[in-house]
Backbone as CSV, one residue per row, in Angstrom:
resi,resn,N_x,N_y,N_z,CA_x,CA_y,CA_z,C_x,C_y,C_z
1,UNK,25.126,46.967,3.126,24.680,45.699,2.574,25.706,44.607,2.883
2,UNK,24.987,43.086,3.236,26.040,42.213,3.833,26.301,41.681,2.557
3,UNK,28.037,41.585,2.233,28.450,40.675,1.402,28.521,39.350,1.379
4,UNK,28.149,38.472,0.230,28.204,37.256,0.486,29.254,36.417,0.229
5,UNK,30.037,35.988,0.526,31.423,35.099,-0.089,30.590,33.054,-0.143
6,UNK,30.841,33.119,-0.952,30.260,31.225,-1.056,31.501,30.494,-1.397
7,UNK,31.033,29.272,-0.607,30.338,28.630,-0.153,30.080,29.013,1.221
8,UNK,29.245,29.084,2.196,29.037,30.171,3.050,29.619,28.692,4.258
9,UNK,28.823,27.678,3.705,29.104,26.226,4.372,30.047,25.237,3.642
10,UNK,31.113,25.583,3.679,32.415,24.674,2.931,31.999,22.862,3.496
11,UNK,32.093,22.380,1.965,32.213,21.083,2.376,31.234,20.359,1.811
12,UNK,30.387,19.132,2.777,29.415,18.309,2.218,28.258,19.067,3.500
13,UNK,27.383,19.881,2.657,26.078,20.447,3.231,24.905,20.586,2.370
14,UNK,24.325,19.495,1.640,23.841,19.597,0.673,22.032,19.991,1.031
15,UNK,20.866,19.594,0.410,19.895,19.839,0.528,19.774,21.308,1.328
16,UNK,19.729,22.008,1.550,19.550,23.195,2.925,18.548,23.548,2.834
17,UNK,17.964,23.411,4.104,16.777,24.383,4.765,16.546,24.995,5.488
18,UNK,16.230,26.625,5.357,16.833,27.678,6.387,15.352,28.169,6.378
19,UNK,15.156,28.885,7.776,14.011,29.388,8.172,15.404,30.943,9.128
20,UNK,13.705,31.923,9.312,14.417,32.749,10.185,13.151,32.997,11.679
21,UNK,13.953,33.031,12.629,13.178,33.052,13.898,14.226,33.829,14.613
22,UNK,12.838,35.495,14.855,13.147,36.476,15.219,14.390,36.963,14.454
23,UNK,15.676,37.180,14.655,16.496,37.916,14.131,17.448,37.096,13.922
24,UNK,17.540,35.551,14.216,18.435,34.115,13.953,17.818,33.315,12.707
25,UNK,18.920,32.968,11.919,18.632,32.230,10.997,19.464,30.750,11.304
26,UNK,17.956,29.753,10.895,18.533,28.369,10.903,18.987,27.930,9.949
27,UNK,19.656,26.759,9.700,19.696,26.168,8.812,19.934,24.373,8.819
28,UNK,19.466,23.513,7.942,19.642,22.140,8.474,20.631,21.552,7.166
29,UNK,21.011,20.777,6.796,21.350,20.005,5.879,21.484,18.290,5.407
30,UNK,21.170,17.856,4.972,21.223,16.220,4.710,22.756,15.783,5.247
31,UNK,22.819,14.245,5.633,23.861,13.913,6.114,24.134,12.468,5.446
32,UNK,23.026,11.912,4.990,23.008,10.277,4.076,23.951,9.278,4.870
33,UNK,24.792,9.577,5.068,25.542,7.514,5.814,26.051,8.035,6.883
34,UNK,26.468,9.619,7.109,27.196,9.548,8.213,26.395,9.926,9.520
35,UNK,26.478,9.459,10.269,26.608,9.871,12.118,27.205,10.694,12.632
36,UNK,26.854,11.432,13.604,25.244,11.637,13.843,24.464,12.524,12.542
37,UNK,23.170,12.151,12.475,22.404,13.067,11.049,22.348,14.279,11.714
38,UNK,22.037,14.888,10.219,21.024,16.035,9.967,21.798,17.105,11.151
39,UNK,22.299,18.519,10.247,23.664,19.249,11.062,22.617,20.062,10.906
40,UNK,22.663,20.945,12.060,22.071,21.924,12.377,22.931,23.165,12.554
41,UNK,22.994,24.425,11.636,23.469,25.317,12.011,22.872,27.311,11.820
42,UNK,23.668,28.096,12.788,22.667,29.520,12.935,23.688,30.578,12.416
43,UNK,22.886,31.263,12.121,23.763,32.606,11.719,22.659,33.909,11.909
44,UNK,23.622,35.029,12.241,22.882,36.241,12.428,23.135,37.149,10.830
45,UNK,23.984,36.474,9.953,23.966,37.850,9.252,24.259,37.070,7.596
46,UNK,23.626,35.085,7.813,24.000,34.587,6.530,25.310,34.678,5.522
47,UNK,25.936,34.967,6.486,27.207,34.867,6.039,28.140,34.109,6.862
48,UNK,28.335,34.178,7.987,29.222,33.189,9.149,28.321,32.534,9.992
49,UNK,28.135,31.492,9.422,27.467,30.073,10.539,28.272,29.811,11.591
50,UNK,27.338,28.817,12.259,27.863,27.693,13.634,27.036,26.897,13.326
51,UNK,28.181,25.469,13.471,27.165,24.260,14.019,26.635,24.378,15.088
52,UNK,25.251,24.087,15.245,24.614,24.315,16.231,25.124,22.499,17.384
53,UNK,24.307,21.655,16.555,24.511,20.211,16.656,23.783,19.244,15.490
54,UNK,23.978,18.342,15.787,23.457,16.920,14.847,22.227,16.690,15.718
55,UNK,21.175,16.853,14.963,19.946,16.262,15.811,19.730,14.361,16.214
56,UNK,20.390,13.589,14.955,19.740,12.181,15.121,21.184,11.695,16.010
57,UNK,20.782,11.664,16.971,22.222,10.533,17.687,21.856,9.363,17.322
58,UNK,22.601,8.383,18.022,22.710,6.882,17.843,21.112,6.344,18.405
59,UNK,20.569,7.197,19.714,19.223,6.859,20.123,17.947,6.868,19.118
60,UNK,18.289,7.724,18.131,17.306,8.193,17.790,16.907,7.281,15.855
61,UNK,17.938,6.792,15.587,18.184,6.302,14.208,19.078,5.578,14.054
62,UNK,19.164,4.127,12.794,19.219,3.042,12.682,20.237,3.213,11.941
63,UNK,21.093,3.460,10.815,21.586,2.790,9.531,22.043,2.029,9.194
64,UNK,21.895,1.240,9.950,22.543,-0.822,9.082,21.818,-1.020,8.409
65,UNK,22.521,-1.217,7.232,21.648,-2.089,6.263,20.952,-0.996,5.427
66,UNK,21.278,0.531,5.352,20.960,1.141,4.227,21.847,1.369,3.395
67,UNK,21.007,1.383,1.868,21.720,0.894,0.630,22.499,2.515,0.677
68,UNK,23.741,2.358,-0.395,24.122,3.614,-0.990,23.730,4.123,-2.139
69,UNK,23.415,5.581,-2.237,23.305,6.396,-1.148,22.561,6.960,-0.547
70,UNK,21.953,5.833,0.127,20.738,6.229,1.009,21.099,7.193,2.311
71,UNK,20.574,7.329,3.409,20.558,7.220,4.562,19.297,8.496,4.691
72,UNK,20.115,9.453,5.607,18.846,10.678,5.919,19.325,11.704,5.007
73,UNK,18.055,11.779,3.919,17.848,12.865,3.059,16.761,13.959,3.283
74,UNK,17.283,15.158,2.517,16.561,15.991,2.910,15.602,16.538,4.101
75,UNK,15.917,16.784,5.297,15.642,17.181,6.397,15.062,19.003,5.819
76,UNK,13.143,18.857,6.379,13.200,20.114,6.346,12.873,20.712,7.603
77,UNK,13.178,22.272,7.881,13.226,23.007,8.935,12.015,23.742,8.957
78,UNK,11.146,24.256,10.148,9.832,24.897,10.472,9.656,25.259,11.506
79,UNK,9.129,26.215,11.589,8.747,26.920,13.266,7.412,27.378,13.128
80,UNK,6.499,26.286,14.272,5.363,26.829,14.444,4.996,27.893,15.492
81,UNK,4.498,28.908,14.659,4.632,30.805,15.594,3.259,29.944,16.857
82,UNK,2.391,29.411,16.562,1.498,28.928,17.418,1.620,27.903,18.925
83,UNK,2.276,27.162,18.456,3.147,26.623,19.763,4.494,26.509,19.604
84,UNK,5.188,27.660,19.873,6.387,27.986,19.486,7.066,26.709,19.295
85,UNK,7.125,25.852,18.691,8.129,24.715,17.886,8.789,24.538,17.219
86,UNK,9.843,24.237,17.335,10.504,23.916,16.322,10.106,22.552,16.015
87,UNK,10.583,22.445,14.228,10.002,21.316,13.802,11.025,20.122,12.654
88,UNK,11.626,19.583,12.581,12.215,18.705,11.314,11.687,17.766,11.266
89,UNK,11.361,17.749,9.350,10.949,16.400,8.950,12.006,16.215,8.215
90,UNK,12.240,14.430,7.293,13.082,13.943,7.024,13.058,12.742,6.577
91,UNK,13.295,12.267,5.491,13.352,10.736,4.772,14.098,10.153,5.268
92,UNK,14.161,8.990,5.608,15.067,7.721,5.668,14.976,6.773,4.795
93,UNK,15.668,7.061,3.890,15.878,6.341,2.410,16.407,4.933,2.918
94,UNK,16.418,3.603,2.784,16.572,2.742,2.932,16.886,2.109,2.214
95,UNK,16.508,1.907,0.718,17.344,1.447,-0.755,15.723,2.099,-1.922
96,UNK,16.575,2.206,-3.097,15.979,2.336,-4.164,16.694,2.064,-5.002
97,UNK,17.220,0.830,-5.054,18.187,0.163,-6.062,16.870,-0.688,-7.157
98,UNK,16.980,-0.906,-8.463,16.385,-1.502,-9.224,14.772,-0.979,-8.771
99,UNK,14.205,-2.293,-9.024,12.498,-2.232,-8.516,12.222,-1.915,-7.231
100,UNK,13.473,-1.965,-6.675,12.810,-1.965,-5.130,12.908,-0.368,-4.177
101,UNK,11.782,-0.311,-4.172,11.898,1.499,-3.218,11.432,1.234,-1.986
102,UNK,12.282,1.745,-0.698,11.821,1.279,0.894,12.368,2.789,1.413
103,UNK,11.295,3.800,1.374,11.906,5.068,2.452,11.119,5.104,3.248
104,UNK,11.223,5.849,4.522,10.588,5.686,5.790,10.202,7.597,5.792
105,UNK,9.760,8.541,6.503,9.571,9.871,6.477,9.081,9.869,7.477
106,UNK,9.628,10.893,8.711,9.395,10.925,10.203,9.840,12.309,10.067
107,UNK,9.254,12.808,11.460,8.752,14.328,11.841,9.498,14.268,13.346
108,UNK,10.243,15.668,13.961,10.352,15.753,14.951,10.296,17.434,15.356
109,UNK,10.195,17.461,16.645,9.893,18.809,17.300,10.722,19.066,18.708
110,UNK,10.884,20.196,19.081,11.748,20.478,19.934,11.582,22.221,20.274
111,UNK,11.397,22.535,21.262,10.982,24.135,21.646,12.179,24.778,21.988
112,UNK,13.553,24.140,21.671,14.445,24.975,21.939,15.426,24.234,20.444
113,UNK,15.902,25.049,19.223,16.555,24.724,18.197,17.513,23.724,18.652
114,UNK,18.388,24.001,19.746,18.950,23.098,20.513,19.326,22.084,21.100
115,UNK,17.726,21.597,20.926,17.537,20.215,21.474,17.026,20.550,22.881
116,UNK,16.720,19.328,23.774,16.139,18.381,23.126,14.805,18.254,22.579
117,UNK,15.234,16.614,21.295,14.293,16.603,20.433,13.742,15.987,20.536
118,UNK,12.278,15.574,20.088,11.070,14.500,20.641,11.725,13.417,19.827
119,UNK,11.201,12.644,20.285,11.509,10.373,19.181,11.122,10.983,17.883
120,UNK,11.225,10.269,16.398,10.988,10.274,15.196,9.515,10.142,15.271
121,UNK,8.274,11.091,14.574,7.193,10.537,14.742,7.136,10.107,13.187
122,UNK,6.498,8.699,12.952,5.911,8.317,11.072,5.170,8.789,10.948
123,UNK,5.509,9.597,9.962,4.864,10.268,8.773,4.082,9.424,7.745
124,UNK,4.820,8.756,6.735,4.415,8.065,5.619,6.017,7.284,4.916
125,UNK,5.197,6.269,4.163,6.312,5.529,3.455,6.035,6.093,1.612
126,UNK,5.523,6.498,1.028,4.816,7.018,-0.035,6.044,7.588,-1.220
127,UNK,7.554,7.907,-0.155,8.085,8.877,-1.031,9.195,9.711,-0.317
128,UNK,10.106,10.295,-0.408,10.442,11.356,0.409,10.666,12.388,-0.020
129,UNK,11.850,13.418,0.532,11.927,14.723,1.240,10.643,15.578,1.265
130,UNK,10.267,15.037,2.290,9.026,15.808,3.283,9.280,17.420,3.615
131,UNK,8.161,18.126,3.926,8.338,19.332,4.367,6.834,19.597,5.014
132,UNK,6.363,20.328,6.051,5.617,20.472,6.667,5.552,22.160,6.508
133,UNK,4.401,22.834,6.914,3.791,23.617,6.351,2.694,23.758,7.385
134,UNK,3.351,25.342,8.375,2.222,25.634,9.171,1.149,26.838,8.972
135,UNK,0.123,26.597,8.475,-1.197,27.896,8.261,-1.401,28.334,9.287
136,UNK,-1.612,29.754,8.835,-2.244,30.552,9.729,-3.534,30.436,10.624
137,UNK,-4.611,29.457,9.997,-5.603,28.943,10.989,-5.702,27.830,11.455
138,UNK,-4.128,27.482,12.186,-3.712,26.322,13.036,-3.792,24.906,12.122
139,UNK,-4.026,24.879,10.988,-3.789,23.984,10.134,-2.383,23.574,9.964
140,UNK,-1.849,22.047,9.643,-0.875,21.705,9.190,-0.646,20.652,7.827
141,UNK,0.363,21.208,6.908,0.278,19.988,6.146,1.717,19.653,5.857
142,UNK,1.572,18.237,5.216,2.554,17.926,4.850,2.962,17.641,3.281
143,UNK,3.986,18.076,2.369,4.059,17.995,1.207,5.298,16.897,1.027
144,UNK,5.077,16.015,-0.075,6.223,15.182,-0.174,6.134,14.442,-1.996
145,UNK,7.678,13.998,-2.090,7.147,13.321,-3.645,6.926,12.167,-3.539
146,UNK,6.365,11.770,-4.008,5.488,10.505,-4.082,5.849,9.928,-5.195
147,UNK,6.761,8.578,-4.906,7.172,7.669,-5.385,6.450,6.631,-6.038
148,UNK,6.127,6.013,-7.245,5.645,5.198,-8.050,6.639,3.927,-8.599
149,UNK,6.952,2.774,-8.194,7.268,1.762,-8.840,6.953,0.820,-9.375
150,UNK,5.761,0.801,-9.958,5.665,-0.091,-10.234,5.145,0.337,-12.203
151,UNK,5.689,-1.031,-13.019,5.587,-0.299,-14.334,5.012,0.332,-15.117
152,UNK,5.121,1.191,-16.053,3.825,1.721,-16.345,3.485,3.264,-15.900
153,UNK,4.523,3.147,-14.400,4.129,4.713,-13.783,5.449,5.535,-13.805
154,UNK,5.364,6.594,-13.885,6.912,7.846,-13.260,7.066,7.520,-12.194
155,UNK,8.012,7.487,-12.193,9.425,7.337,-11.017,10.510,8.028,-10.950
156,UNK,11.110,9.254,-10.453,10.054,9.736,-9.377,8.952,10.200,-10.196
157,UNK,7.577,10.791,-9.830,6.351,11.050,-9.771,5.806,12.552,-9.668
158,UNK,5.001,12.697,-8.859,4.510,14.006,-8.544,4.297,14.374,-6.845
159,UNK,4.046,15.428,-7.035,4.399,16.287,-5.698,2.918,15.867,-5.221
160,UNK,2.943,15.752,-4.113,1.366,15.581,-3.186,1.230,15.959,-1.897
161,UNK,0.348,16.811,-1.550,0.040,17.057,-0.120,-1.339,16.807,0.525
162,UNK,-1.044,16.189,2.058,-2.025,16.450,2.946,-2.231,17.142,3.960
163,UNK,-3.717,17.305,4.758,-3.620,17.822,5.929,-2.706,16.802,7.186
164,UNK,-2.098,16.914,8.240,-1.718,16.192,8.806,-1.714,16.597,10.281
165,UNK,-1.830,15.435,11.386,-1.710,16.066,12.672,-0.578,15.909,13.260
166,UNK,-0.036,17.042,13.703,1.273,16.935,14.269,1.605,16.016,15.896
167,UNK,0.482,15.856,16.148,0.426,14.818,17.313,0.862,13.308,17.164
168,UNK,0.474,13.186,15.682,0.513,11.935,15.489,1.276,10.965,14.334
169,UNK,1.325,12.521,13.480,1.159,11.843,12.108,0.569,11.556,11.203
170,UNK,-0.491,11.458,11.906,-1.804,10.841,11.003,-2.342,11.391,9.614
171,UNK,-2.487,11.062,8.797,-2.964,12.027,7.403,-4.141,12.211,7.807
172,UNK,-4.823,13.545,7.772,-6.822,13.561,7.998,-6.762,14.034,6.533
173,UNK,-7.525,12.831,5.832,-7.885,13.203,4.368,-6.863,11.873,3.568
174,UNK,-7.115,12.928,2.675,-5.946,11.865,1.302,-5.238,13.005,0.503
175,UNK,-3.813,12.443,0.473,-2.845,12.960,-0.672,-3.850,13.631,-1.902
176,UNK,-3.111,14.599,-2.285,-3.713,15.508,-3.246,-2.098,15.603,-4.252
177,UNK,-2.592,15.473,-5.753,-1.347,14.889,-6.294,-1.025,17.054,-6.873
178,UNK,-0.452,17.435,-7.067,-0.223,18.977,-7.180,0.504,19.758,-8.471
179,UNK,1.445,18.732,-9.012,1.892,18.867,-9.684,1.751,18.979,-11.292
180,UNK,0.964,18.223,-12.075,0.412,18.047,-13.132,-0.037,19.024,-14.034
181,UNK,1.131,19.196,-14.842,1.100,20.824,-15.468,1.956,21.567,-15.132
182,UNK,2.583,21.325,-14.373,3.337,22.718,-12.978,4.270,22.410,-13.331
183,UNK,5.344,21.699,-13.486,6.882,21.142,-13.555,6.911,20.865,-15.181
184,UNK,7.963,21.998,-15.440,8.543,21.255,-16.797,9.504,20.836,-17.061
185,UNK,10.947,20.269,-15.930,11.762,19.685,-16.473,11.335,18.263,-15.819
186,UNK,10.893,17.837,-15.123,10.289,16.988,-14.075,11.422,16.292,-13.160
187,UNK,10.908,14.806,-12.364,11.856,14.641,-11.421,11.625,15.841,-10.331
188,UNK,10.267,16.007,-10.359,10.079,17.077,-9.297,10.571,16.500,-7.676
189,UNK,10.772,16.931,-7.132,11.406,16.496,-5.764,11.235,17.900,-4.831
190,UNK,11.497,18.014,-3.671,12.123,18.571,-1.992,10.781,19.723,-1.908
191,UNK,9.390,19.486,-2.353,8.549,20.248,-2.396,8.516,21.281,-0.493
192,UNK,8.578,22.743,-1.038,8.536,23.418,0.573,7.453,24.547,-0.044
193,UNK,6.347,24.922,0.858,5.327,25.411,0.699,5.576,27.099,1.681
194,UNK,5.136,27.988,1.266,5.143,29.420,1.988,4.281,30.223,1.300
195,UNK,3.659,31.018,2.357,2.524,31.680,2.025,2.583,33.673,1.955
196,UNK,2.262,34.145,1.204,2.171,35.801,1.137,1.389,36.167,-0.212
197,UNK,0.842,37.108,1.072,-0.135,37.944,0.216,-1.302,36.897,-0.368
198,UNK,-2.029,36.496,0.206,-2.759,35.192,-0.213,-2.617,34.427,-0.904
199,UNK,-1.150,33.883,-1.301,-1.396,32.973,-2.400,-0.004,32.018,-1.605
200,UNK,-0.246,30.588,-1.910,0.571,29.591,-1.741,1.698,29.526,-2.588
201,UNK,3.282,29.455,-1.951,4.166,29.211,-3.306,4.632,27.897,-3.294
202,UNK,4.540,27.257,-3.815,5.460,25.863,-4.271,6.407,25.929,-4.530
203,UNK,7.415,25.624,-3.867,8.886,25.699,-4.587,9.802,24.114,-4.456
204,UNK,10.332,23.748,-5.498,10.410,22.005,-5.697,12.112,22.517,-6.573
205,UNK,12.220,21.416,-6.725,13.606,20.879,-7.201,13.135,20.306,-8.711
206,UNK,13.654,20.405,-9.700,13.586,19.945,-10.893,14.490,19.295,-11.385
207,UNK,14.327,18.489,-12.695,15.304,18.066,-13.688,16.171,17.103,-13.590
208,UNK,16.189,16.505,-12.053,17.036,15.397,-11.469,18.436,16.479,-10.877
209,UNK,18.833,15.643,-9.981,19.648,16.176,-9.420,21.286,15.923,-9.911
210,UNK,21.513,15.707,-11.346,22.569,16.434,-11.878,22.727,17.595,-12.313
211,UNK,23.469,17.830,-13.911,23.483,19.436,-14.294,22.466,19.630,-14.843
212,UNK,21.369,18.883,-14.716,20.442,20.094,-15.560,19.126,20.303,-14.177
213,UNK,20.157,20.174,-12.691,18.923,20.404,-11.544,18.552,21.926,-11.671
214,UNK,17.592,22.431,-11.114,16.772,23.690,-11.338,15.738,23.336,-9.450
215,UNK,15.294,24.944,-9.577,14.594,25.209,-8.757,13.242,25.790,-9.573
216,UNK,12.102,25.042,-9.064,11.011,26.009,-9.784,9.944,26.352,-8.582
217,UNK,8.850,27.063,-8.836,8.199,27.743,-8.540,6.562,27.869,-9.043
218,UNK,5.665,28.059,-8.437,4.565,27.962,-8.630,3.608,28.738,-7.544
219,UNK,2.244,29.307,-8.005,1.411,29.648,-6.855,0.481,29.665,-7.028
220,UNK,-0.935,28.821,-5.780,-2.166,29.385,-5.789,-2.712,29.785,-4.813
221,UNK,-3.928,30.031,-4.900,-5.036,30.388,-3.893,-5.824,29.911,-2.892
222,UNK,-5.315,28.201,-3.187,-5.538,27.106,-2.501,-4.272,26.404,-1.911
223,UNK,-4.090,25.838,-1.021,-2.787,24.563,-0.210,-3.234,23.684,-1.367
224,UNK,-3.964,23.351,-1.775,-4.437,22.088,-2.527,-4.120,22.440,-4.019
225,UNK,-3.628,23.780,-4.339,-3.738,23.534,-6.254,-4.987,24.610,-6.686
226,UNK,-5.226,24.046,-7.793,-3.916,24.295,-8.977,-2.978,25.369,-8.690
227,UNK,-1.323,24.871,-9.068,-0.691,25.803,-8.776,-0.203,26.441,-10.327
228,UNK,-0.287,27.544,-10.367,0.250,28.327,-11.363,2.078,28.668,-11.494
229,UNK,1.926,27.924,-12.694,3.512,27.925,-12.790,4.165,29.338,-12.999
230,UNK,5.814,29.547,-12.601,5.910,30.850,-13.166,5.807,30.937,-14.596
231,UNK,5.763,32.371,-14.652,5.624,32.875,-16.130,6.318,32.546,-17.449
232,UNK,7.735,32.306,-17.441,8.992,31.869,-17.886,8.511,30.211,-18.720
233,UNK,8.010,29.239,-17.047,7.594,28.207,-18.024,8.972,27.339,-17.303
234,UNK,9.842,28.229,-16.817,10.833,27.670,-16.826,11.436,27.717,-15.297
235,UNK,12.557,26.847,-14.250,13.149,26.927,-13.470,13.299,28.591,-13.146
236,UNK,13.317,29.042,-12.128,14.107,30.370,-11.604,15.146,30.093,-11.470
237,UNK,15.873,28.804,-11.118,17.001,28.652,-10.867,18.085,27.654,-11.445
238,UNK,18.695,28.076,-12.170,19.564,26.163,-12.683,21.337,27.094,-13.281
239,UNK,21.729,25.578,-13.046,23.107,26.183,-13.716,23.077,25.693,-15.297
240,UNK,22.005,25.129,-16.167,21.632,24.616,-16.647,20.950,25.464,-17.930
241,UNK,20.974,26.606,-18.891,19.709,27.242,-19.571,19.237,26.333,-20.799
242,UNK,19.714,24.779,-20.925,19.256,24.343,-21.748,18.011,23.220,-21.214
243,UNK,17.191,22.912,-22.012,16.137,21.849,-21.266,16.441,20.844,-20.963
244,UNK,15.893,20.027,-20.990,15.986,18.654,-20.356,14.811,18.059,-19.702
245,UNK,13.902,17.367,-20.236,12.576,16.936,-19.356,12.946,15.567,-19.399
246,UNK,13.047,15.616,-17.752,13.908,14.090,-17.341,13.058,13.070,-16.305
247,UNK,11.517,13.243,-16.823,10.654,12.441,-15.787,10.785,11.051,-15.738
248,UNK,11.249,10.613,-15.473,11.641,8.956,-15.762,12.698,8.558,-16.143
249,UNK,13.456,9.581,-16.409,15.109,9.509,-17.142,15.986,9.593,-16.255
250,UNK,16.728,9.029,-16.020,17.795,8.929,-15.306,18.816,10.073,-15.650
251,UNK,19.157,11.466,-14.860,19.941,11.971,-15.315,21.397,12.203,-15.175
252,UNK,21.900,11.338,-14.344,23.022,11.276,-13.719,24.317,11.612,-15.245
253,UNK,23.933,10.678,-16.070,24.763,10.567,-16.951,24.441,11.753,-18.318
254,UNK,23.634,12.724,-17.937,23.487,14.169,-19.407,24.367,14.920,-18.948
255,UNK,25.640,14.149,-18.985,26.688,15.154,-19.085,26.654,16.633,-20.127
256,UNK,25.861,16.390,-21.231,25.860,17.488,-21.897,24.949,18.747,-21.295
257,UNK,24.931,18.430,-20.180,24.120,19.829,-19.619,24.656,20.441,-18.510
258,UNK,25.967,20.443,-19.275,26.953,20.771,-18.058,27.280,22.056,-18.528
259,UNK,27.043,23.406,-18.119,27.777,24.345,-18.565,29.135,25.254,-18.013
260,UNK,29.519,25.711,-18.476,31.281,25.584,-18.071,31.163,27.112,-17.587
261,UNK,30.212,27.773,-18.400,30.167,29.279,-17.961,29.425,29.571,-16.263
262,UNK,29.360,28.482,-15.983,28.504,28.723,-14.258,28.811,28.513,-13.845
263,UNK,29.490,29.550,-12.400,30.050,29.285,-11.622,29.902,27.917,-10.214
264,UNK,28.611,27.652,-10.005,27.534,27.067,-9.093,26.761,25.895,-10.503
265,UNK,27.395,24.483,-9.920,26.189,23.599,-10.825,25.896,22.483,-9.977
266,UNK,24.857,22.350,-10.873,23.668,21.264,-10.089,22.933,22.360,-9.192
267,UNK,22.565,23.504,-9.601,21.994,24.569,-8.851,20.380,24.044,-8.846
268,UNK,19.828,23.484,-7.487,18.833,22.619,-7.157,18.461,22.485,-5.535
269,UNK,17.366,22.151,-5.653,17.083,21.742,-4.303,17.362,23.559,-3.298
270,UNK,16.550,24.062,-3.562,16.604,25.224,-2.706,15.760,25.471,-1.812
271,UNK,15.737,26.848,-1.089,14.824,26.571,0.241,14.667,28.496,0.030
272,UNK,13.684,28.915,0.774,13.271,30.679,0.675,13.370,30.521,2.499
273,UNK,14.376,32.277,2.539,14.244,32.752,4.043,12.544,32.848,4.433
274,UNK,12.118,32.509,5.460,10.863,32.955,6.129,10.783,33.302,6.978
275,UNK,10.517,34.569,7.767,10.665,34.915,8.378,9.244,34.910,9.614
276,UNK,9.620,33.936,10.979,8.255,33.308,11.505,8.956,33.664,13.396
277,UNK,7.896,34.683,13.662,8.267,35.075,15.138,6.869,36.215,15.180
């Protein structure tokens, strides 16, 4: 059995999204202000990485003039077994200071992890950390949170997915909102979708991304919902065992949900091996 020693990725590697193709495991991570984005790195045994490379060079992405701490968040990773692709999507947060929310969400592909990678294709402005989601009967969708500012509504919101074409971008259909019922600390966020044994799992980020972040979980029988929460009611994952339902709450500052007995906090924003070859 391989031992694990953590942090496996010392440093600033936050959001991660790891897929496995054939007997290599990827992994991507958020990069927010610095150049070049979004680090790409492989490992055979999840324990000793390599940077592979930075996918966004200077050609490929802008950041003047994004607020802090914006830049490129949450980058997720995918391999379509159908036209062998590799795939990253990815927010470009631009500011969400006060009233004002401006993120951008673009898709790219590349048949060798390596590079090279196609131009940014737009996705949607709606929200970010995107994740894409390839079915087995050549279907694709895209899941993302969906941002609400204006008063009156949650901010952040709820999780929503569509069908989408990877050619283009294009949504065929309309957002389907997914969440409602499903999340109980809220501040649902980094929605990534995987499928076994017929049922869809949802797996999202909870509680805001201080100490009381969590990973939760959900599944149905449909891409579209209702998803059945786990059993618990509660996160699978947090450094956190006390509640906190922080849909509209700012949680930066509940310092009291800090617990001293966990080794790992702000335990959030997670990603499941998949194994696609």
């Amino acid at each position: 059995m391989v031992k694990i020693k953590n942090p496996i990725i010392p440093g600033m590697a936050p959001d991660p999204s790891i897929i496995r193709v054939e007997n290599t495991y990827y992994l991507a991570t958020s990069t927010f202000h610095w150049m070049p984005g979004i680090q790409l790195y492989k490992s055979t045994d999840l324990v000793n990485w390599t940077l592979i490379d930075n996918v966004l060079k200077k050609d490929k992405i802008n950041l003047q003039g994004t607020n802090t701490p914006g830049g490129i968040w949450a980058p997720h990773l995918s391999y379509d077994i159908e036209t062998k692709k590799y795939w990253l999507a990815y927010s470009h947060m631009v500011n969400m200071a006060g009233r004002e929310f401006s993120s951008n969400s673009y898709m790219m592909w590349s048949e060798n992890i390596s590079g090279p990678w196609s131009e940014p294709i737009y996705l949607t402005s709606i929200g970010f950390d995107p994740s894409l989601f390839h079915d087995e009967d050549g279907r694709h969708y895209a899941a993302i949170l969906e941002w609400e500012s204006r008063e009156g509504y949650q901010s952040p919101g709820h999780i929503v997915i569509a069908e989408i074409s990877l050619e283009n971008g294009e949504v065929l259909g309309q957002w389907k909102r997914v969440t409602q019922g499903f999340t109980t600390r809220g501040c649902a966020e980094a929605p990534q979708i995987y499928k076994h044994a017929g049922y869809y799992y949802l797996l999202l980020a909870s509680g805001g991304t201080g100490y009381a972040h969590g990973v939760e979980i959900g599944r149905s029988k449909s891409i579209m919902g209702p998803y059945e929460p786990h059993p618990t009611g509660e996160p699978i994952i947090t450094s956190s065992p006390r509640h906190l339902f922080s849909l509209g709450d700012p949680d930066a500052g509940h310092f009291e949900m800090y617990n001293p007995n966990s080794l790992i906090q702000k335990a959030g924003h997670g990603s499941l091996d998949v194994k696609s070859s």
